[in-house]
KEPA-995146 format. One record per residue (C-alpha): residue in three letters; x negated, y negated, z negated. Coordinates in pm, whole numbers, plus 50000, padded with zeros to 5 digits. Each point is the difference from the previous one (the first is absolute). Layout:
BEGIN
ALAXYZ/...
This chain:
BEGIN
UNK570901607688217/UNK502024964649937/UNK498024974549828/UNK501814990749684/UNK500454962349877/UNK501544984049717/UNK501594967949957/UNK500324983449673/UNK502424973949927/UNK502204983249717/UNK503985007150136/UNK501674988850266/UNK502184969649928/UNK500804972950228/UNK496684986650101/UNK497824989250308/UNK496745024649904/UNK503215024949913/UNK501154999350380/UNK496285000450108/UNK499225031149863/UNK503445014350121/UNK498304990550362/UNK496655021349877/UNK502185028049917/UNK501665001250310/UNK497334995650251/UNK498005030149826/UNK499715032250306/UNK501375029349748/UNK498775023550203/UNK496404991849894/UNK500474988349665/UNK501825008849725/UNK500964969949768/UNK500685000349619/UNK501594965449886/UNK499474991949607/UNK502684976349873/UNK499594985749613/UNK503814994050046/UNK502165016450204/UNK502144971049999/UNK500984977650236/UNK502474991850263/UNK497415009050292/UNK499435040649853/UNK502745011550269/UNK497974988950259/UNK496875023549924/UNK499325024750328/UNK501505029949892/UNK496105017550116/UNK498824977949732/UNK499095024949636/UNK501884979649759/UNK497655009549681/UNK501885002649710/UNK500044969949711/UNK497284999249708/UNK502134985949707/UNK496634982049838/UNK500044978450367/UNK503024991049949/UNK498824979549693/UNK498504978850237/UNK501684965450108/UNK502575006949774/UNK500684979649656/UNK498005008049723/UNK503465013549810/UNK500515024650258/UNK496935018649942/UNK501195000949653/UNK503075018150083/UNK498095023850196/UNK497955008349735/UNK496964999750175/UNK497124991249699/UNK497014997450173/UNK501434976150282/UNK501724976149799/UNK496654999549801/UNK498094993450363/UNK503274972850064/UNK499294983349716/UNK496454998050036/UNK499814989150308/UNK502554973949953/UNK498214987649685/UNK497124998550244/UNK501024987050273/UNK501484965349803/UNK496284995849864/UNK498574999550330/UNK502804977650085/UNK499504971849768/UNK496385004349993/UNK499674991750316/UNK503164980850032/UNK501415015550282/UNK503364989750125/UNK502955019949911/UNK500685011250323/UNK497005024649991/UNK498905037950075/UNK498135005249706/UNK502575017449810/UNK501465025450270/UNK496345012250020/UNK499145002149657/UNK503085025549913/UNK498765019450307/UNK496424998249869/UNK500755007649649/UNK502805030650059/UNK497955014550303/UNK498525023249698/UNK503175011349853/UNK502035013150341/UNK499485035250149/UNK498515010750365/UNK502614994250256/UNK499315029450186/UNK498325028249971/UNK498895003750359/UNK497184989250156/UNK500614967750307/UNK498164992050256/UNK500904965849976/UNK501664981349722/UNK501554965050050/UNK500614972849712/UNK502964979250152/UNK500284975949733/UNK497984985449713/UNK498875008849759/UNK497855026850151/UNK499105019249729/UNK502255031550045/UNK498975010250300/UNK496214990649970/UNK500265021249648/UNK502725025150004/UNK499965016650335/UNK497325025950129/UNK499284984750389/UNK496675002250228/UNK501164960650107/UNK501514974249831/UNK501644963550082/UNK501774972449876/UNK502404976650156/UNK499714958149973/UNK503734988150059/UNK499424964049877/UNK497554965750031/UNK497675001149723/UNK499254965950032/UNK503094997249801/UNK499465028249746/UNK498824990049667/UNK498125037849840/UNK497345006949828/UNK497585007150265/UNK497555022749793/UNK502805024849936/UNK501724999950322/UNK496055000450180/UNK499905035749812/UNK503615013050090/UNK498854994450352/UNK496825008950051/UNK500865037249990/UNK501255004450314/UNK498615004850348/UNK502364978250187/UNK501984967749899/UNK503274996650286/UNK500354959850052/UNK503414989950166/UNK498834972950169/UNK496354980050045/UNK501164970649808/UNK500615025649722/UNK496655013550019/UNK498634964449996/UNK501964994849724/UNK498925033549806/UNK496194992450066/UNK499984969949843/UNK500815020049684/UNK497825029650066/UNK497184989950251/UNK498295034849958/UNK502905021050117/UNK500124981050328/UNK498605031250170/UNK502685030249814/UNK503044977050207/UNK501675012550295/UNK503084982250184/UNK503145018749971/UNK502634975950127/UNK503745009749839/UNK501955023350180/UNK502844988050168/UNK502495033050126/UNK502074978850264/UNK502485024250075/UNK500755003949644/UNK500804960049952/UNK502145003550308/UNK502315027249892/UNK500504985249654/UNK500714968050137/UNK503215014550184/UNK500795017349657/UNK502814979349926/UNK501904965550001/UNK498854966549826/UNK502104979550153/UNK502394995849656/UNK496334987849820/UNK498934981350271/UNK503104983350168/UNK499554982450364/UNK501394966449872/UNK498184976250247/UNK496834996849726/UNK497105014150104/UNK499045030249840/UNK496435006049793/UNK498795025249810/UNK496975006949790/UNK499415035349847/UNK497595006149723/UNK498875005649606/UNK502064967749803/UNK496064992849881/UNK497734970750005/UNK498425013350309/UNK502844999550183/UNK500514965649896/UNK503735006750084/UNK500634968749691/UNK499394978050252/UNK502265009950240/UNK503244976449862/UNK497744968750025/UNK498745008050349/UNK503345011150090/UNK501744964149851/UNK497674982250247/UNK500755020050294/UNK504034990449925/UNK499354963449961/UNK498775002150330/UNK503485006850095/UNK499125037350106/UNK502735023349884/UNK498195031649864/UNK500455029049776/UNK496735015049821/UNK500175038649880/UNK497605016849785/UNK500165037049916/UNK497925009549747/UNK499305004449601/UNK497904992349704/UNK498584976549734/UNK500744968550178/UNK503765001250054/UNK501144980549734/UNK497614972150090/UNK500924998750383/UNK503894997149882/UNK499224970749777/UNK497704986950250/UNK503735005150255/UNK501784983949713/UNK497964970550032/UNK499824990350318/UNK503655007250065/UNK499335032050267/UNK502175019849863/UNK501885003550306/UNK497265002950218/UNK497745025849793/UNK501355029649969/UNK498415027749779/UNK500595037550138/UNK498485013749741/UNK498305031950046/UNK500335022050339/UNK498625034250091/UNK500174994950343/UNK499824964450142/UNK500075007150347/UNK503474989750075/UNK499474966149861/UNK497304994350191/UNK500965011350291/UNK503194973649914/UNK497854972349900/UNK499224971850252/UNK496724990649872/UNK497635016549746/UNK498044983649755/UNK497025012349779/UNK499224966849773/UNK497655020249789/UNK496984979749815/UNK497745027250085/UNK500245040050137/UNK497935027850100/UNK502005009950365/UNK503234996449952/UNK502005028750151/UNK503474980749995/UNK498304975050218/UNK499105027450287/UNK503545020649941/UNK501714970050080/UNK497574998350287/UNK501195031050105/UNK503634993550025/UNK499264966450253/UNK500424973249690/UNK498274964350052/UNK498245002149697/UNK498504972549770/UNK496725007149743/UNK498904974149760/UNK495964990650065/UNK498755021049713/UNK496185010550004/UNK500595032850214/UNK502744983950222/UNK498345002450321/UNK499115035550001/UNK503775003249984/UNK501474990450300/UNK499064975850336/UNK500994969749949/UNK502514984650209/UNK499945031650160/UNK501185028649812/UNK501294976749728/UNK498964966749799/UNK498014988249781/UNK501234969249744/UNK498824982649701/UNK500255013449649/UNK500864968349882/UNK503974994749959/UNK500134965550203/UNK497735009950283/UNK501575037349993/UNK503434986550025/UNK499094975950322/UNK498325033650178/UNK502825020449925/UNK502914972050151/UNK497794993450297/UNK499795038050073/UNK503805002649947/UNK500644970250224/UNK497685011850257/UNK502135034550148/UNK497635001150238/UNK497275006949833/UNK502275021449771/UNK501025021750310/UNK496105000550137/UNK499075016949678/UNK502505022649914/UNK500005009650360/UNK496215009249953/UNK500645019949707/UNK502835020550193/UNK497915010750240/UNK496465007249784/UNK499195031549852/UNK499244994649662/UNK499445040549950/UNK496995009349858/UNK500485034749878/UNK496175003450138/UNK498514982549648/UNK500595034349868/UNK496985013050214/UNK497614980749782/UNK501125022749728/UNK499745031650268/UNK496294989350025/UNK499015000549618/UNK501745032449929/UNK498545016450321/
């Protein structure tokens, strides 16, 4: 008999964890598992990509009250979770002040999971072997599914998570396993939960290479990203603080004045765009950052780009950094706290500062370097950053 799993996330919109747990999905053997996948939304411009031997369950219209405005779930008449909305919400913005938290916080994503986790039906009726929480809060799957096993995914630094540690403490001490994406995200995590230290496992994200490569060759950029003698950089992520992608025109100014002739792309979307086209409007980049605005599949661009850049303040494992990796790009991290346990540096990529003067001089001296450029991307070309074998770990609790 196939063991049967179930994986529980929010939708499947542009995203780095997104793409990760497209790389779980595909790297499952199913001929020894069968697979249920639990969407809150089925939105997003990454649901065609789902393995078609994945069991698309069907949409719950009280989880789709989640991460939605509060007037939505008051057109969809749902009472009860507009009460547990509310509540949460009203909640959440006490704990806030009371502890005067920054506004930049978790606190209120958890709290309408916490406080609505009563008023949403079972998601399945069968009974799992193994159920897996892809993204916080956990609360669904810890609460709402009938499984022998249980575990949660950490996608982020915690260092830089403001929460109320109590609540989350319960949300994850229900499960057997915790799946870290890195060590400098467990070190991270622990700090904020020292007694779960022993429930955490390292799953690293899953990184399907011959996917990347075939949607690279999808189609032509060339029209987006013309060959006009500038040399050609591209970021891809969330328009978010984390990213830090605001910073980008005054970094990018410096690296002008310098008398380099460069063009810096960022594909993405979110709450930050109108601040990062001011922050263009001010330094006087607008022909030299470029918003794409929102891509399903990126490939192309990267494959297109010259050099890729990640200038985020802080990340879990960023899986743009290793798909650009993957198609041969020199590629260029900021030194946030996990930083090193993404990449060699100086050999599979490099490591500059975070802040914008220091970060500018690494980034010309890489560009004027092609040396080191070529050394690098020539690395990448011929490494195998495959690791479909992570999903063994998972193999190993189910079995």
């Amino acid at each position: 008999m196939k063991k049967k799993i179930i994986v529980i996330s929010h939708g499947l919109e542009i995203g780095g964890a997104e793409r990760a747990l497209l790389g779980l999905l595909y790297s499952f053997d199913y001929m020894r598992y069968d697979v249920d996948l639990f969407l809150m939304h089925h939105q997003g411009e990454l649901m065609e990509y789902i393995p078609q031997q994945v069991n698309l369950l069907p949409e719950k219209i009280e989880y789709t009250c989640l991460a939605v405005p509060i007037s939505e779930v008051i057109k969809k008449k749902k009472v009860r979770m507009l009460f547990g909305r509310i509540y949460g919400k009203f909640k959440a913005k006490k704990f806030i002040k009371e502890n005067a938290l920054p506004a930049d916080n978790g606190v209120e994503l958890e709290y309408s999971h916490k406080y609505t986790c009563k008023y949403v039906p079972e998601i399945s009726d069968k009974k799992y072997d193994l159920v897996i929480s892809f993204l916080t809060p956990h609360y669904f799957a810890a609460n709402k599914v009938n499984a022998k096993k249980k575990i949660a995914w950490i996608h982020t630094d915690y260092s830089y998570v403001e929460l109320d540690q109590k609540s989350e403490l319960r949300m994850w001490e229900v499960y057997d396993y915790i799946a870290s994406i890195s060590d400098a995200c467990t070190k991270g995590f622990c700090k904020k939960f020292p007694t779960l230290k022993n429930k955490i496992i390292r799953v690293d994200n899953i990184i399907s290479t011959d996917f990347i490569k075939s949607q690279a060759m999808a189609f032509d950029v060339s029209e987006e990203m013309k060959k006009d003698g500038s040399i050609n950089i591209l970021s891809v992520g969330r328009f978010c603080n984390q990213k830090n992608f605001d910073n980008v025109p005054d970094v990018c100014k410096k690296i002008c004045e310098s008398g380099l002739k460069i063009k810096w792309y960022l594909i993405g979307f979110g709450p930050d765009e109108q601040l990062i086209r001011k922050k263009i409007n001010e330094a006087g980049m607008e022909s030299h950052v470029i918003l794409l605005g929102k891509k399903t599949n990126p490939y192309p661009y990267m494959k297109a780009c010259d050099l890729y850049i990640q200038p985020s303040r802080c990340e879990g494992n960023c899986v743009s950094v290793h798909e650009a990796q993957v198609l041969g790009k020199t590629v260029i991290i900021t030194n946030y706290p996990t930083a090193q346990s993404q990449l060699h540096n100086n050999e599979d990529g490099v490591i500059v500062p975070l802040d914008n003067v220091d970060c500018a001089k690494g980034i010309i001296d890489i560009i004027k370097n092609s040396t080191q450029m070529e050394r690098i991307s020539e690395k990448c070309r011929n490494s195998n950053f495959s690791n479909c074998q992570e999903v063994k770990k998972i193999y190993a609790i189910v079995e």
